[in-house]
Structures are given as C-alpha cells and as structure tokens.
C-alpha positions, 0 to 999 in steps of 0.5 A, a space after each residue: 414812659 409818662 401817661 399824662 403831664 399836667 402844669 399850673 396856671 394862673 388862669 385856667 381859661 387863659 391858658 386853655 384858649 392858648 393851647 386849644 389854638 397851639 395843640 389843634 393842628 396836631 389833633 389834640 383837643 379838650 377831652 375833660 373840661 373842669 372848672 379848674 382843670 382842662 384835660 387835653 389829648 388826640 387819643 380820647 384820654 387826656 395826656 396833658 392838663 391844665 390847672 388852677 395854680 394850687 401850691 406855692 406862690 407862685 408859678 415856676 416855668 417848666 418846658 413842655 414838648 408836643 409831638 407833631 407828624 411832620 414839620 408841616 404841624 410843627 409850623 402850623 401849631 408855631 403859626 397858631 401860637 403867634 396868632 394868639 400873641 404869644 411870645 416866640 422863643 425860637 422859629 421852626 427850624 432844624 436843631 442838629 444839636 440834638 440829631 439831624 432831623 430834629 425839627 422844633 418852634 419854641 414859644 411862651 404860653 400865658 404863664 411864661 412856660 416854655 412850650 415846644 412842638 416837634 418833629 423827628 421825621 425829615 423833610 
C-alpha cells in the first residue's frame, strides 16, 4: 500500500549513520544520498528517507516498522542498534498480542523515534 515513508531529523548525518547499522542486516542501504536527504531501500528504489527537520519547531516522534526475513535479522538489526548506543524499547521477543508469530525489537534512533524490525514467520 505506501511506496515510500520519509521522517524528520535534526541531523541528517546522525540519523543516517544509526540507520545505516540498523537496516543493514536486512539488506537495505543508502540508494540517494543529499545533503539534506538519505533515501534507504533493499529493492534499488529508496522506501524509507531520512531529512533535515524543515517544518515546525520541533520533531514530533512518529513509529516506524522494518520488515526482516526471519527472527534471526530481527535480532541482528536489534544488536546493531544496541552497537550504536541506541535507546532500547523492548528486546526481541514474541508479542502474541498482535498474532502468534509476531516477533519484533523496539528502539530509539537519535531523534527519539520509536523504531521497530519485525517478523511474521515463526521460528
């Protein structure tokens, strides 16, 4: 349904650096790099951006979810965001609230977003 998302950040090359480490174990990578934008995809068009806070005072956090393969890249993308000092929200784990399989990591990036990886495969 939604082609692309992009967020805003109060530094662009801050925010890049975190998501280069938290979306590498899923394949994605850095497809357009501006100066004040940082396109980021695993299919050769970029699905999620990164940009320079242009409207309002201040950045309101949004949540964002990534999917991964398999609960392996889900704790892979998690371990890579710990690496990078981030703030964690809640470990890999089951959440059967939402269905039985649902296996997701929840963490800060630098601008205070709730980001998420997860899986819908079992184990």
């Amino acid at each position: 349904m939604l082609d692309h998302v992009g967020i805003q950040c109060r530094d662009v090359a801050a925010s890049a650096l975190f998501y280069d480490a938290f979306l590498a174990p899923i394949g994605a990578v850095r497809i357009l790099d501006y100066e004040v934008a940082i396109g980021f995809g695993n299919d050769g068009k970029p699905d999620f951006w990164v940009g320079l806070l242009a409207e309002g005072d201040e950045n309101r956090p949004i949540h964002v979810a990534f999917t991964a393969p398999d609960r392996a890249h889900v704790r892979a993308c998690f371990d890579a965001a710990v690496a990078h000092g981030t703030e964690v929200l809640h470990e890999p784990r089951v959440f059967p609230e939402y269905h039985p399989n649902y296996y997701g990591a929840f963490v800060r990036d630098p601008d205070g977003n709730n980001v998420e990886v997860c899986s819908h495969l079992p184990e």
